[in-house]
C-alpha positions, -999 to +999 in steps of 0.1 A: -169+181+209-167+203+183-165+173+157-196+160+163-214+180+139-193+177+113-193+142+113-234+140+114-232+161+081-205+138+068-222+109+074-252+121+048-229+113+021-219+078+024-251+060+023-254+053-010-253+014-017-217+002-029-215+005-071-219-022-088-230-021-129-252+011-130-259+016-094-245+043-075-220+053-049-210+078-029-181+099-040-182+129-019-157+118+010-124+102-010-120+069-006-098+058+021-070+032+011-076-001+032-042-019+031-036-015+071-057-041+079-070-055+047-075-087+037-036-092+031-028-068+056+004-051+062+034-077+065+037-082+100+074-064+105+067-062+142+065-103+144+104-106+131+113-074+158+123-085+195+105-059+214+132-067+241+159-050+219+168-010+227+150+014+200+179+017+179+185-023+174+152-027+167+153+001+136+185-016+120+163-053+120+130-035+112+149-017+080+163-053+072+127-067+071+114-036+050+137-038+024+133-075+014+094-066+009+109-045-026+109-059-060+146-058-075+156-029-098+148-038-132+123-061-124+094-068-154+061-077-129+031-094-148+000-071-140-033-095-146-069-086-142-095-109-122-125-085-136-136-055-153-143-043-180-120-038-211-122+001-204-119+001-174-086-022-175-070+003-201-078+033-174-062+014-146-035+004-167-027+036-179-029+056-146-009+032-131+020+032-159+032+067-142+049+052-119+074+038-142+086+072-150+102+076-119+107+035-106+132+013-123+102-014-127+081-021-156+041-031-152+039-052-178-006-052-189+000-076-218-017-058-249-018-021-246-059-020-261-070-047-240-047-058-211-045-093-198-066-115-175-053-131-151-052-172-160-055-181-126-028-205-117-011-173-094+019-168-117+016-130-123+035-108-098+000-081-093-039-095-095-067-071-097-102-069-087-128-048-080-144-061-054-175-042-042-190-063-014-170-091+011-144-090+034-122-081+002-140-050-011-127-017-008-093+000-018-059-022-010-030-034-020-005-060-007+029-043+003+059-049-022+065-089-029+037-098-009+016-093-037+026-127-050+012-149-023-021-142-034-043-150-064-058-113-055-033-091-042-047-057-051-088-040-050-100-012-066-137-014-055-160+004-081-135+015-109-144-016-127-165-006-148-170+018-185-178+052-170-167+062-132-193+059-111-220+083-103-239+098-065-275+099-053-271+135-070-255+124-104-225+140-103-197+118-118-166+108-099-136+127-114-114+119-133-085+129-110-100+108-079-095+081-101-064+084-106-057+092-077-067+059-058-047+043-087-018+056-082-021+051-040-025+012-043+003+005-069+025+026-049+015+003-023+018-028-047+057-013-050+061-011-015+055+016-001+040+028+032+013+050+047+031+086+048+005+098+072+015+063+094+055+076+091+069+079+129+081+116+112+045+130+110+035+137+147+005+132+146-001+104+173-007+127+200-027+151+182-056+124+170-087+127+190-094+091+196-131+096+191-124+114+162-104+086+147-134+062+156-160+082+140-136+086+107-134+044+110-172+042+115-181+066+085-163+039+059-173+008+078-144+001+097-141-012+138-120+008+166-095-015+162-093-016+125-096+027+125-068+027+153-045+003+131-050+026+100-038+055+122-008+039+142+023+054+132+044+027+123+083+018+129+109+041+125+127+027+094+152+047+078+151+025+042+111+036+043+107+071+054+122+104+041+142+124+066+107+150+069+070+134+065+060+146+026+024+160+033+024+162-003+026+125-009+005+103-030+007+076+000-006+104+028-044+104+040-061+131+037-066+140+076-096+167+081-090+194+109-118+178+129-096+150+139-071+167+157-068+187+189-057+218+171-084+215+145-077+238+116-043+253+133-029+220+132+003+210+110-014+175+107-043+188+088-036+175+049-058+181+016-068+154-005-033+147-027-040+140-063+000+139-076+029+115-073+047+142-050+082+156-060+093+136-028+079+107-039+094+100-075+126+113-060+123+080-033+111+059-054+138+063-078+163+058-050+141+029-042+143+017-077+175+031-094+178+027-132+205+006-139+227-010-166+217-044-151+198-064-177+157-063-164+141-103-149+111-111-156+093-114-124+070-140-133+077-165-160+094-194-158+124-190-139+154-204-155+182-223-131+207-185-132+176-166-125+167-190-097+196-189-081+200-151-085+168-148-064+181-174-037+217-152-035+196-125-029+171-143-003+202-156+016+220-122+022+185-108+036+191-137+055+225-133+068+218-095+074+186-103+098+211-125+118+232-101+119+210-071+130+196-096+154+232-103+172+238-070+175+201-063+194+220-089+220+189-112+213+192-144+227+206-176+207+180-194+206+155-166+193+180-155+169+179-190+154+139-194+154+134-159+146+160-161+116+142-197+101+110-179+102+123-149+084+135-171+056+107-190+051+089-157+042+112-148+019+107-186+004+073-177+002+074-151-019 
């Protein structure tokens, strides 16, 4: 297929070793974000979804399940570093900041010159790494609250270090692919989804399977890992806009040679460097700015702050039940289903 070449000529460009302190990388491609399958993966929204219930049911539960992956409005989350150097944790501290122009959260770095590491005992709401090699390397991000079950809830491979990294050719990463990946994973870390993955993009039947493969196989990925990172994912109305924003931050950049209708196609989407007009507008639906006094997500919880977070646990709770009785799932699912759902909420 017409693809084919392309992809021969792509694959020139990512054989450069993975960066590590002087070494270099290849930057010609952008970097594809890994938090479909990575090594927190996407919460599994599908395991608390009775596939028996009709379309509709399964929506209202799915939207339940979604929303109690968000931090609470007001919300002060500890940001900690597992590595890197002092530069480079001022870049990723400032890049990352922008979000809360538009989110009703504040990413709190510690000191401002030389943000904090993390102390290890898994108290801080976000952990950072740049993992180059492993089963953890790459770009990803826990979804939302998720991010707290882990000592290393977020990866930004080879940003680690002083200077952006470099090609076989010399040419330096810029500065806006930087910031860029940045700005994808913490808008990840506040719980957002794929926009390419959104049930409102279309694009499912336009992928070339092969195509989606080869893409996969250019970054290191398996079929099924490239297929999950494709999937479109559930209709939920809390989560997607009422049109896919092919502007987004949070959408892939999807070359024409992926779809059947190559460069005609409506799926085909540049590389997105901004945090889209769509996107600060949701996110500050997501997280609206309130007179409510801000909780710190991460210190020592005192006995009201406690039980604030267990009021809000139990109405997730008794609104999962609810959406499940109204599916017509059956008693005794209902009841398993609903214990399960809790104790992930306890979790977190």
């Amino acid at each position: 297929m017409r693809y084919h070449a392309r992809l021969a000529a792509a694959a020139l460009f990512l054989t450069a070793p993975a960066a590590a302190s002087g070494q270099q990388v290849s930057i010609d491609l952008d970097q594809p974000c890994m938090a479909a399958f990575g090594p927190l993966g996407y919460p599994q929204m599908n395991r608390f979804v009775p596939s028996e219930s009709p379309a509709a049911a399964r929506a209202k539960v799915r939207g339940v399940v979604a929303r109690s992956l968000l931090w609470r409005p007001g919300e002060t989350l500890k940001v900690c570093f597992r590595s890197g150097t002092q530069k480079a944790r001022v870049r990723v501290a400032q890049l990352a900041s922008e979000w809360m122009k538009y989110a009703n959260l504040i990413l709190d770095f510690g000191d401002v010159v030389n943000p904090r590491m993390c102390e290890g005992n898994n108290h801080e709401s976000i952990k950072i790494d740049f993992m180059n090699s492993g089963p953890k390397s790459g770009f990803w991000s826990a979804i939302g609250t998720t991010s707290r079950k882990s000592d290393h809830s977020l990866n930004l491979s080879f940003l680690g270090e002083d200077e952006l990294p470099r090609d076989r050719a010399g040419r330096q990463m810029p500065q806006a692919e930087a910031r860029r990946l940045v700005l994808h994973e913490f808008g990840h870390a506040l719980g957002l989804f794929h926009e390419h993955q959104s049930p409102k993009a279309g694009c499912a039947a336009e992928y070339y399977e092969e195509a989606v493969f080869a893409f996969g196989a250019l970054r290191g990925w398996g079929p099924e890992q490239s297929i999950q990172n494709f999937r479109q994912i559930a209709d939920i109305p809390e989560f997607n806009a009422t049109e896919v924003d092919r502007k987004s931050i949070m959408h892939y950049s999807l070359p024409p040679w992926l779809f059947k209708g190559g460069e005609k196609s409506s799926c085909v989407v540049p590389t997105n460097f901004e945090i889209s007009d769509r996107d600060k507008e949701f996110i500050s639906k997501v997280y609206p700015k309130t007179p409510d006094p801000q909780v710190v997500a991460t210190a020592p919880m005192s006995s009201t702050t406690r039980a604030s977070k267990a009021s809000a646990q139990a109405k997730f709770v008794d609104e999962y039940r609810r959406a499940l009785q109204e599916a017509g799932v059956e008693q005794g699912k209902i009841d398993g289903l609903t214990k399960e759902f809790s104790a992930s909420l306890t979790a977190r």
